[in-house]
Structures are given as structure tokens and as C-alpha cells.
C-alpha positions as CSV (number, residue, x, y, z in Angstrom):
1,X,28.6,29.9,-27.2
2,X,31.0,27.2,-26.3
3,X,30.1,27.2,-22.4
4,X,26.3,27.3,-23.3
5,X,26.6,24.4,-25.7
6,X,28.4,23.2,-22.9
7,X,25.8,23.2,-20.2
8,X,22.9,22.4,-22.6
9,X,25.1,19.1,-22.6
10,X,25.3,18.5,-19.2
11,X,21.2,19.1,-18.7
12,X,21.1,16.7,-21.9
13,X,22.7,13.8,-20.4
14,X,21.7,14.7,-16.3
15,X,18.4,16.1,-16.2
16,X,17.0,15.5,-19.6
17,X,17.4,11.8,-20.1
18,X,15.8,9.8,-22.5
19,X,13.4,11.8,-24.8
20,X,9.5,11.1,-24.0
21,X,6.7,11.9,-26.2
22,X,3.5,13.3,-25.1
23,X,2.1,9.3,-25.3
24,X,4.7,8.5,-23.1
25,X,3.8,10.8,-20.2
26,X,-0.1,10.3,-20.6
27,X,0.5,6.5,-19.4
28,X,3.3,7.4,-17.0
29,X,0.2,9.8,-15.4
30,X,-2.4,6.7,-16.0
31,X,0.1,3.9,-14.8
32,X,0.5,5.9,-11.5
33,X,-3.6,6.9,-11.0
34,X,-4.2,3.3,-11.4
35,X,-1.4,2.2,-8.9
36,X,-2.9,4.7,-6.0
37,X,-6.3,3.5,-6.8
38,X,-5.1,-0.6,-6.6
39,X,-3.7,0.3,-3.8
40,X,-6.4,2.1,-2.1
41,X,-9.1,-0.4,-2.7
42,X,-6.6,-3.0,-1.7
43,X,-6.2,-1.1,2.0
44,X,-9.5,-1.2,1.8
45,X,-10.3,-4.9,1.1
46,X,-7.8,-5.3,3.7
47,X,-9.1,-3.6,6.9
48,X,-12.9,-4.5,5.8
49,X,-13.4,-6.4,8.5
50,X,-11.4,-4.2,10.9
51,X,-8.2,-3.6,11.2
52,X,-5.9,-5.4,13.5
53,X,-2.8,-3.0,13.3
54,X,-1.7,-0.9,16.4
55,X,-3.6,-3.2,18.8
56,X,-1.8,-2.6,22.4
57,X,0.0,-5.7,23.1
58,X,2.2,-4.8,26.4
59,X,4.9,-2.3,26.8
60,X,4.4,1.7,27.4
61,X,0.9,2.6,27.8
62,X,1.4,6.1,28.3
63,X,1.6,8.8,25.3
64,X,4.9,9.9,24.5
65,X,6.6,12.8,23.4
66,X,9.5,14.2,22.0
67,X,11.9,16.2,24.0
68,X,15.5,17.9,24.2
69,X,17.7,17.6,27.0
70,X,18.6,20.9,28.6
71,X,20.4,20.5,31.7
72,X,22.0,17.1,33.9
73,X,20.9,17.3,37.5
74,X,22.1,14.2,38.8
75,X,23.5,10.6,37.6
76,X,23.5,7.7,40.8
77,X,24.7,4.4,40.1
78,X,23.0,1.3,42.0
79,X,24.6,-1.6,42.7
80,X,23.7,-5.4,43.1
81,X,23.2,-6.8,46.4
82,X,25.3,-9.7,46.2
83,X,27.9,-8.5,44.0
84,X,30.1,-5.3,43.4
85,X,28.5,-4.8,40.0
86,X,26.4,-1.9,38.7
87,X,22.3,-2.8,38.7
88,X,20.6,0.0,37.3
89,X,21.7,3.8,36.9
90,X,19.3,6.2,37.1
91,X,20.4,10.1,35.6
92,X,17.9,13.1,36.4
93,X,17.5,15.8,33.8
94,X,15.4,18.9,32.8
95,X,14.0,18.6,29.2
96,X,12.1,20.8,27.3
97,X,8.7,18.7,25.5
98,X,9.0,19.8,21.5
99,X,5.5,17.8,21.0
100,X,2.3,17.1,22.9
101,X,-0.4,19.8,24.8
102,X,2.4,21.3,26.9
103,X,4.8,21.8,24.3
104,X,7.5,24.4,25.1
105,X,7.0,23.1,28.8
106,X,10.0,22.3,31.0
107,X,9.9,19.3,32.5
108,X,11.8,16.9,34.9
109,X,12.7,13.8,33.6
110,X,14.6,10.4,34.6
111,X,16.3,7.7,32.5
112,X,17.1,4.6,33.8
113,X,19.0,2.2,32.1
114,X,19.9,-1.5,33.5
115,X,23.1,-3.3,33.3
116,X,22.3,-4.9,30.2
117,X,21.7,-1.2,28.1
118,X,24.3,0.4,30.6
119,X,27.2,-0.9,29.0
120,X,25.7,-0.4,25.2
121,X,24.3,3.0,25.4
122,X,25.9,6.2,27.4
123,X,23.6,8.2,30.1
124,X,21.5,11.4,28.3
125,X,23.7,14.4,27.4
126,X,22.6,18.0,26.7
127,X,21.4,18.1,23.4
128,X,20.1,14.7,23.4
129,X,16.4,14.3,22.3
130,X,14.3,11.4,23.7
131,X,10.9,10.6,23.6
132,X,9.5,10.6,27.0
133,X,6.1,9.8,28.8
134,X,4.7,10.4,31.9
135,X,4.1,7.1,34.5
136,X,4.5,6.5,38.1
137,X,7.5,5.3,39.7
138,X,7.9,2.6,42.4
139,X,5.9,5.4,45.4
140,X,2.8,5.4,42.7
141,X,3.6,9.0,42.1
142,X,3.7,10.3,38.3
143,X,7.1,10.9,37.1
144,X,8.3,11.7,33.7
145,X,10.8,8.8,32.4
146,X,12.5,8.5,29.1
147,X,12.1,5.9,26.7
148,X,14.3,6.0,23.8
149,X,15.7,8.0,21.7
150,X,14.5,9.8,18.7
151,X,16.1,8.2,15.7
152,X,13.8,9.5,12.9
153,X,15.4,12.7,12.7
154,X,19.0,11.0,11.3
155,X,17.0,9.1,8.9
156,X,15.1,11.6,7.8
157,X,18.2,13.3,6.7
158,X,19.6,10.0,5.2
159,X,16.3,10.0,3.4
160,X,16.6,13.3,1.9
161,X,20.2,13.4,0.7
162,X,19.0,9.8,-1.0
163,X,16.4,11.4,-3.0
164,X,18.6,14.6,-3.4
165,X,21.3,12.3,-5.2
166,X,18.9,10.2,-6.9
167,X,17.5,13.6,-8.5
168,X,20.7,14.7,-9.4
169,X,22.1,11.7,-11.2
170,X,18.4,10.6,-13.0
171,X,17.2,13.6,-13.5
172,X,13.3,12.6,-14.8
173,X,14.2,9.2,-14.4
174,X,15.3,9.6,-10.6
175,X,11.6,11.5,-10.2
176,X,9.8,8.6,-12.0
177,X,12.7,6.0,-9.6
178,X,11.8,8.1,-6.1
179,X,8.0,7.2,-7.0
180,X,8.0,3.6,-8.1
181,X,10.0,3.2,-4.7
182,X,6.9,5.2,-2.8
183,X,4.3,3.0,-4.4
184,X,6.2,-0.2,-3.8
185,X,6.5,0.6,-0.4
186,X,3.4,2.1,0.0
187,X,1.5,-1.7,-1.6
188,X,3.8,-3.6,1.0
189,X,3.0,-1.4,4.3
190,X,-0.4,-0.5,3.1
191,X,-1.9,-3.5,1.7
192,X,0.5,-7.1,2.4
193,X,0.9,-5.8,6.0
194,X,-2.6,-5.2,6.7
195,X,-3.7,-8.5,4.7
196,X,-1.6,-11.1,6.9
197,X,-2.7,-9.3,9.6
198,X,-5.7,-10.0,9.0
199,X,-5.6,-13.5,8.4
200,X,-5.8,-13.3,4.4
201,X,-3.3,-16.0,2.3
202,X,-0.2,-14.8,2.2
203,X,1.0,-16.8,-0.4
204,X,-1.2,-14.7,-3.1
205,X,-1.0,-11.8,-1.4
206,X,3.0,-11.8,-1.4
207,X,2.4,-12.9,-4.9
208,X,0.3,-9.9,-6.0
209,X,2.6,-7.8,-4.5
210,X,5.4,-8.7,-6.1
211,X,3.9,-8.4,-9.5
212,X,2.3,-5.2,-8.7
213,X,5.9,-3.9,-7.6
214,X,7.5,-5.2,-11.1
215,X,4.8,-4.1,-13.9
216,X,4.4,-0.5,-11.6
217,X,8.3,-0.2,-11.4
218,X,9.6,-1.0,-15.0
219,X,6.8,0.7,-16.7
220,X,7.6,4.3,-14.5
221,X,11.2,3.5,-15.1
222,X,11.9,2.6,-18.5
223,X,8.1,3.3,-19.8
224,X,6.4,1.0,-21.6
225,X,8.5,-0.5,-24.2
226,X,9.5,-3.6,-25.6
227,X,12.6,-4.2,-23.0
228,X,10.2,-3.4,-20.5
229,X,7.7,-5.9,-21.1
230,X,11.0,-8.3,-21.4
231,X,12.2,-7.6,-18.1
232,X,8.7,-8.0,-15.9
233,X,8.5,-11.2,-17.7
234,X,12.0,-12.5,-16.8
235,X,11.9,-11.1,-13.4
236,X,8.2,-12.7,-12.6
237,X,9.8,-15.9,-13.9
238,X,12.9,-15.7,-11.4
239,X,10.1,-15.0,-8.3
240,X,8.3,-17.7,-9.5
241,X,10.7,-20.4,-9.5
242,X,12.1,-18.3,-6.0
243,X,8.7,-18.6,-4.7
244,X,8.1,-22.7,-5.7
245,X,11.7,-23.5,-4.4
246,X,10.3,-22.2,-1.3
247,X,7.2,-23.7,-1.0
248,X,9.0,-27.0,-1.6
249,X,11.7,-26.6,0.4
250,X,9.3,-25.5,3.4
251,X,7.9,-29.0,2.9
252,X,11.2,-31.0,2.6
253,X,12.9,-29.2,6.0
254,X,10.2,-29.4,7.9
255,X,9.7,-25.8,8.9
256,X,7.6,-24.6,11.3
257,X,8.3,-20.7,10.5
258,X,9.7,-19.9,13.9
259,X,12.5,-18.5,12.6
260,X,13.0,-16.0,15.9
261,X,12.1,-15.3,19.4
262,X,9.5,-12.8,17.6
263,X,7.8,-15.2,15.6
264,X,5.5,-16.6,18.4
265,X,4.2,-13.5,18.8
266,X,3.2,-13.4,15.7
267,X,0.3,-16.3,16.4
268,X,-1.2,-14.4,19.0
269,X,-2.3,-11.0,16.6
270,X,-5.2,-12.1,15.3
271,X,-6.5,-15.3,17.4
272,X,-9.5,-15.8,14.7
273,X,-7.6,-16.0,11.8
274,X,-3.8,-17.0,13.3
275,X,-0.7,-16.5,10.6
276,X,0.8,-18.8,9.0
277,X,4.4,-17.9,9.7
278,X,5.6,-20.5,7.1
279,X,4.0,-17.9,4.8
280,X,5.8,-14.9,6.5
281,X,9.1,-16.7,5.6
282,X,7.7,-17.2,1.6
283,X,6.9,-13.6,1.4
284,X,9.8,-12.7,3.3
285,X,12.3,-14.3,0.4
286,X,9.9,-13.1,-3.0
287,X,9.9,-10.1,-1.8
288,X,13.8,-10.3,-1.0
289,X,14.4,-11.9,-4.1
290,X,12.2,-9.5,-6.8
291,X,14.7,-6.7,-6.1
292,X,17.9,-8.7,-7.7
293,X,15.7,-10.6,-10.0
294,X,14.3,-7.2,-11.4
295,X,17.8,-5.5,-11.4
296,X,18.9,-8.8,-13.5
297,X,16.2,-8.6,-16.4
298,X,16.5,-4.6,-17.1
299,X,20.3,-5.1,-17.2
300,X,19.9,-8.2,-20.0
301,X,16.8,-6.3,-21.9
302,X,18.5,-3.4,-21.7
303,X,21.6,-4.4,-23.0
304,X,20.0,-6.7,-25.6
305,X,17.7,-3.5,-26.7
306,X,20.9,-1.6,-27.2
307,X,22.7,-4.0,-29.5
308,X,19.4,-4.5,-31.1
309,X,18.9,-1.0,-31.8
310,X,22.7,-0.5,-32.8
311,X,22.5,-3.5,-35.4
312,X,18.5,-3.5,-36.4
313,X,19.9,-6.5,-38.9
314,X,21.4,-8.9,-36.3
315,X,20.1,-12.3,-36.4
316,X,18.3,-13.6,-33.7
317,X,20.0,-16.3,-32.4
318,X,23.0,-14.0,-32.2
319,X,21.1,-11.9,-30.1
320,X,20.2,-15.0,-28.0
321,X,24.0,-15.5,-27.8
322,X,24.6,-11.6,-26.8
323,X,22.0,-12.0,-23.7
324,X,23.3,-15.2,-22.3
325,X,27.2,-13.7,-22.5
326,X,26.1,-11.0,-20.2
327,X,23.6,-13.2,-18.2
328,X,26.8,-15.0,-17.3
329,X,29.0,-11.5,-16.2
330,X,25.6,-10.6,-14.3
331,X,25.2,-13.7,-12.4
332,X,28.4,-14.2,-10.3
333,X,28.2,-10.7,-9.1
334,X,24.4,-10.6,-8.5
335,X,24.4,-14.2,-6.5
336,X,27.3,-12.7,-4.5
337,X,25.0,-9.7,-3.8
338,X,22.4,-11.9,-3.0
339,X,23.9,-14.2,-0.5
340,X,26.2,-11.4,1.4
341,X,22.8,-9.5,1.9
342,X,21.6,-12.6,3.9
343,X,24.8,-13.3,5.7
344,X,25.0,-9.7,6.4
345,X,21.6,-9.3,7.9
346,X,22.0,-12.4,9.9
347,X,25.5,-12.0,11.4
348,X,24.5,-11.7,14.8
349,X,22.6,-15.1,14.6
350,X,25.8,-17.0,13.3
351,X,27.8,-15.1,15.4
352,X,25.8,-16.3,18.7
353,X,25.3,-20.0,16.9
354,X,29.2,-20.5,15.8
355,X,29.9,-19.5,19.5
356,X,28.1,-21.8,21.3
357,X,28.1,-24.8,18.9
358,X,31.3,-26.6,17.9
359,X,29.8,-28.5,15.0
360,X,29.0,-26.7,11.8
361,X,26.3,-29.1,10.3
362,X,24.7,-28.6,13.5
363,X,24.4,-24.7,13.0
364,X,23.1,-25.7,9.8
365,X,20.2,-27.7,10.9
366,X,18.4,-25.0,13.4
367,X,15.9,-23.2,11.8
368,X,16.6,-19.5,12.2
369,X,20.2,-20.5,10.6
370,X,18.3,-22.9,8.2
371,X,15.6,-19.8,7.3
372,X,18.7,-17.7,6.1
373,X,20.5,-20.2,3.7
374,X,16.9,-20.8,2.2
375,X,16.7,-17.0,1.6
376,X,20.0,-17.2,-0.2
377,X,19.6,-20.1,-2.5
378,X,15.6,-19.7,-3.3
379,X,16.6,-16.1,-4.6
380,X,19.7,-17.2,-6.3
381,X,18.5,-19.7,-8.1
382,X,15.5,-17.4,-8.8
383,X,18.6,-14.7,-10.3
384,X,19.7,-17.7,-12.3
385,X,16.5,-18.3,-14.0
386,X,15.5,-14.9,-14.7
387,X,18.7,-14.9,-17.3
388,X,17.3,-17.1,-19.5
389,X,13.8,-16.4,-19.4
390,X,14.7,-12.4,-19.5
391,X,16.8,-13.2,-22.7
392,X,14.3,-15.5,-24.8
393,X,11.6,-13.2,-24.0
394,X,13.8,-10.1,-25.3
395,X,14.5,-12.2,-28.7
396,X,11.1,-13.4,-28.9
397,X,9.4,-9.9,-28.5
398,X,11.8,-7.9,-30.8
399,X,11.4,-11.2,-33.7
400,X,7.6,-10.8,-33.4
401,X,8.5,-6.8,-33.8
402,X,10.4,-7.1,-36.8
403,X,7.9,-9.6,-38.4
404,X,5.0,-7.3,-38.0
405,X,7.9,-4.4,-39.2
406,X,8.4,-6.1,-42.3
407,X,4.9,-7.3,-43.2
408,X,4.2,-3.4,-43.1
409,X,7.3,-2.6,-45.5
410,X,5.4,-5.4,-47.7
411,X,2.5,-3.5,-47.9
412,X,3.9,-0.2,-47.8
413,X,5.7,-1.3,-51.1
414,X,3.0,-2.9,-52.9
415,X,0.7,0.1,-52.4
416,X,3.3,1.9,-53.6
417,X,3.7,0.2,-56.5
418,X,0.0,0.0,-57.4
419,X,-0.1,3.9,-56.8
420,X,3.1,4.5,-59.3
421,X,1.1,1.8,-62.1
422,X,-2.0,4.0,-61.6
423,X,-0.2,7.5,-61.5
424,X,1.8,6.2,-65.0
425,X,-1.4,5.4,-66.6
426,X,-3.2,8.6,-66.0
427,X,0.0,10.5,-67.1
428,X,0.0,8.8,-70.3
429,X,-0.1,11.0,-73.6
430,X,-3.6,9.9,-75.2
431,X,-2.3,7.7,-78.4
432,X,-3.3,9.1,-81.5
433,X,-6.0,7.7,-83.9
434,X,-4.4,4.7,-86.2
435,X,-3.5,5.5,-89.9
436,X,-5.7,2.9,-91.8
437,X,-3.7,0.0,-93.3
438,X,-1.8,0.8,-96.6
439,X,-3.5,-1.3,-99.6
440,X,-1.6,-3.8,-101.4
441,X,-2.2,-4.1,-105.4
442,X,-1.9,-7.8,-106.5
443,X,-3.7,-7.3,-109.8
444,X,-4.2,-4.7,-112.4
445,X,-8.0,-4.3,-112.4
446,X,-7.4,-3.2,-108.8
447,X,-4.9,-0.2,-109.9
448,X,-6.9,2.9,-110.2
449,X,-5.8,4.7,-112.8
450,X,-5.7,1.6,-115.2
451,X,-9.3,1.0,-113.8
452,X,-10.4,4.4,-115.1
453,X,-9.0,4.1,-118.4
454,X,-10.5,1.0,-119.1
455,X,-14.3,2.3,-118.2
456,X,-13.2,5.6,-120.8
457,X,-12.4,3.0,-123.6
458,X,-15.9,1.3,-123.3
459,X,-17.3,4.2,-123.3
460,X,-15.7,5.8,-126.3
461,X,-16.7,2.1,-127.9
């Protein structure tokens, strides 16, 4: 009995989770029916006029295919005219094509790798699997070369054993987690993508995504509930301010958006309706920034809905106190988290710009270095807003809730006390008829008896 109680406990706490009713799951179905379909007319709206995505802009024209080393023939090493250095190293191998028409087919390919990806990257191995395509070398005859190698597999895995711990340690939760993730992504890669491609604005379109990724993720993760509803407003509020910081700041540094060698490119996609690649740098922080800043407001409404739940009687500017206590814990750690992200991302660029420069301020000033402080600070400052607005819209919501909690008491209890008035009076004994008034004598014509013997006597007379 013990172990079974035991184990009942563990599903309780794991698996089990927070206790849904049947309303519950009907708008967890509906809230993801209606996500798919906003994001299928939105991939719609978006390719309307044709899509721009997966035009051939340079690079290998060929198919390619996956494939798995199976034997090293040969590995020659070429060398520089006019110096003892290696130029280009060129390894022969048999491979066996796992995709494509002539899957199962053993094939002879060559990798060649220059000076540049010879000293990052060692030659193919047995085992290895590469994609590779076939093109003609420098005689115009076809040849099978590699191109890269096939990556997906290892994050695949990574992929799996994420969802296989988020399963395990949320239970439901991690389900309804694993699939406000999928939508998110799917509205950023099947919608905002396809939108700046094609020339839309990206300020609104960042915009909607954003919002679309905060009502779709809170209401799947913590349904919809008061703290819910506290948190989406809060985190909008800190994208918001993230987002007008931006906007501003764009203005004030005189950005052109060419924040990397890739960014030109980026003008040459769709020649109709170029991109504004300020715009690519505002969606670039919201969308950076409405992780943290959502993270921030379910921590504060959660917290706050906890004490509030714990102590129903708790006034609420003591509840305003609670949330701004652990607005203040969050903060530091969350603007930390924040601003390492950034730094992290962009190491190689301050690497390269703190070698070659010897002034700081002027590191500062170029723009790709510029671009990543902006990231930083926007969504900070974003975090720090979402504190306060997260807070006063948890203390706001649950002071309307208890209002409209105690005006139903108020006429819970006067119906019941018109109910009790009606129930006494219709349980009442029925009151007996009244006992006429008892006669008072004040003279002795009135007694009678003495009345009666005085009509005898005139009688007798």
C-alpha cells in the first residue's frame, strides 16, 4: 500500500500537474485550432503574391544528397606556388548515397577543402556522412564532390532528448510547453519570415508576432486564468517599451541596419519591395526580448497568485508590495541573462573589433558592435518595465475579482435571508381566533342578575 501511495505521489506531482477541468481542456483544444488556422491564413496572406523564399541566389546548383563514407582512397596535399604552404587538399573516397534516385549506389567522391577550412575542419573519415552532389571539375567532366557535412542528425538527437526531458519534468504541462514552442516557431518561420520577404512592414508584423507568441504561450501554459491574463499584459508592456526604445534609438544612432557582411544581401531579395533592414534589427530585439520579458511576468503573477491564494484576505497594497520584492530578486539575474546572451552571441565580433582597435569608445561606435549593446539595453529596460506593469495588473485583476466575489456574497446573503423570512412565515402555527374582550361593570343596572330582579319586581307590582 505504502509503495502504491508512493508512486501515485510521484505521477501526482510529475505527470499529473495541476488539475484541469473539462472547461479547461475545451479552450486549450480551441486556443490551439485557432493558432493553426491564424497561422495558416497568415502563410497565406503572406505568399499571396508569390513567394520569394528559396530563390537561387549563387552557390551549388546541383541537387545534393546524403551519403556515408565507406572507404579513403587517397588524400594529396597541394601547395602554393610562391610559398611552402599548403593550398588546397583534395581526399578521394568511396561513399555510399543514403538519399536521392540511386540510393544504395556506391559512388566516388572528392572533398576539397582550402587553406582557410584546412586548418578548421579534418579531411573525411570512414563513417563520416556528407551531403554530396554531382558537378564537373576543372576538365568539364562530372565528378561527385562533397559539400558539407550532415549536421541535422546531432540535432535531431539534441531535439529529442529536449522534449524527452521536458516530458518528463512537466508532465501535461511539458506537452502543452513542447506545443506553444511549435506554434511560436511555426508563426516566426511560417508567417514573419515569409512577410519581410515579401516586402510587408516589419514593424507590425514583428509586432503581431510577438503578441501572438505571448497570448498562444501563457494561455497553453498556465490556461486561461487570472495570472495569465496578468502576465501577457506585463510582458506586452516590456516589448512595447523594448520595441519604442528601439525605434528611437534607431533614429538617435543613425543606423542604417547593416549590422553584418550579410545584411546587404538582404536588399537584393526582393528588388520590388527592398527590406528595410532597420526593421530586421527591431524585430530582431522584440523578438529577443519577449522571451525574458514573458519569463519575468509568469514568475511575478505566479508568485503573487500564490500568496493571494494562500492569504485570500491580504490587502492589496500589500500584495503590490509582495510583487515589487520579487520584481527586484528577478531583475538582476534576468538583465544578467539578458545581456550575457548578447555578449555571448556576439563574441567573435568583439573579439575581431578589440583586436584590431586600441580604443574602446571606438569599438563602441561601429554599428554591428553598436546593434549588440542596443539588443542588450532595449530588452533590459523592456525586463525592467514588465515588473511593474506585471505587478499592478496582478493587483488590479484579483481587486476587481474580489469585488465582483463579494457583491455575489451580498446577494447570496440577502436572498438568503428573504428565503428564511418567507420559509418562517409559511411555517408559522395559524394564531387562534381572539377571545372577545372581557366586560367591565361600572354600574349596577348593567349587572345581570340585579337587572333581572328588578324586571321580576315590576312585574309582581
Amino acid at each position: 500500500m505504502a509503495e502504491k501511495k508512493k508512486k501515485r505521489g510521484f505521477y501526482s506531482l510529475y505527470l499529473k500537474g495541476e488539475k484541469s477541468t473539462r472547461a479547461d481542456r475545451v479552450l486549450y483544444l480551441v486556443t490551439v485550432l485557432l493558432s493553426v488556422a491564424v497561422i495558416w491564413f497568415g502563410w497565406r496572406f503572406a505568399v499571396a503574391d508569390g513567394t520569394v523564399l528559396g530563390q537561387d541566389l549563387g552557390g551549388i546548383d546541383a541537387e545534393q544528397y546524403r551519403a556515408r563514407i565507406t572507404e579513403v582512397v587517397s588524400s594529396t596535399d597541394i601547395h602554393a606556388k610562391y610559398s611552402d604552404g599548403i593550398a588546397e587538399r583534395r581526399t578521394v573516397c568511396y561513399a555510399q548515397l543514403l538519399s536521392g534516385p540511386d540510393k544504395g549506389k556506391t559512388v566516388l567522391v572528392t572533398q576539397v577543402q582550402d587553406s582557410t577550412t584546412l586548418t578548421l575542419d579534418r579531411p573525411c573519415q570512414v563513417g563520416d556522412k556528407m551531403y554530396v552532389y554531382l558537378g564537373q571539375n576543372e576538365y568539364g567532366e562530372d565528378q561527385w564532390f562533397t559539400s558539407t557535412h550532415v549536421r541535422t542528425d546531432w540535432l535531431l538527437f539534441l531535439g529529442l532528448l529536449f522534449v524527452a526531458l521536458v516530458v518528463a519534468f512537466g508532465g501535461v504541462k511539458g506537452v502543452r510547453t513542447l506545443l506553444s514552442l511549435g506554434l511560436t516557431c511555426l508563426a516566426i518561420f511560417a508567417v514573419l519570415i515569409p512577410l519581410i520577404a515579401a516586402g510587408y512592414n516589419i514593424y507590425w508584423a514583428a509586432v503581431g508576432v510577438c503578441l501572438f507568441s505571448i497570448v498562444v504561450t501563457l494561455s497553453l501554459v498556465s490556461g486561461w486564468r487570472v495570472k495569465s491574463l496578468a502576465a501577457g499584459i506585463g510582458c506586452a508592456g516590456g516589448v512595447l517599451v523594448a520595441g519604442l526604445i528601439t525605434i528611437v534609438s534607431e533614429y538617435r544612432l543613425h543606423m542604417t541596419g547593416i549590422v553584418d557582411d550579410d545584411s546587404m544581401l538582404l536588399m537584393f531579395i526582393n528588388e520590388e519591395h527592398p527590406i528595410d533592414l532597420k526593421g530586421i534589427v527591431f524585430a530582431a530585439i522584440i523578438i529577443g526580448a519577449v522571451g525574458a520579458t514573458m519569463d519575468v511576468g509568469m514568475d511575478i503573477a505566479a508568485s503573487l497568485t500564490e500568496i493571494y491564494h494562500k492569504n485570500p484576505g491580504i490587502g492589496m497594497r500589500e500584495l503590490a508590495k509582495s510583487g515589487f520584492t520579487i520584481g527586484r530578486d528577478i531583475m538582476g539575474t534576468m538583465s544578467n541573462t539578458l545581456v550575457l546572451a548578447y555578449i555571448g552571441s556576439g563574441l567573435h565580433v568583439t573579439l575581431l573589433f578589440m583586436t584590431y582597435y586600441d580604443s574602446l569608445e571606438t569599438v563602441l561606435n561601429v554599428e554591428m558592435m553598436t546593434n549588440e549593446l542596443l539588443q542588450a539595453l532595449a530588452g533590459s529596460i523592456g525586463i525592467v518595465f514588465t515588473i511593474p506593469t506585471t505587478t499592478l495588473a496582478t493587483v488590479l485583476l484579483y481587486a476587481l475579482s474580489r469585488r465582483r466575489l463579494e457583491r455575489k456574497a451580498a446577494k447570496a446573503a440577502v436572498g438568503a435571508g428573504m428565503g428564511a423570512e418567507t420559509e418562517a412565515a409559511e411555517t408559522a402555527p395559524a394564531p387562534s381566533p381572539a377571545e372577545p374582550p372581557k366586560r367591565v361593570y361600572h354600574s349596577p343596572d348593567e349587572v345581570p342578575f340585579l337587572r333581572e330582579m328588578g324586571q321580576k319586581g315590576q312585574k309582581g307590582e
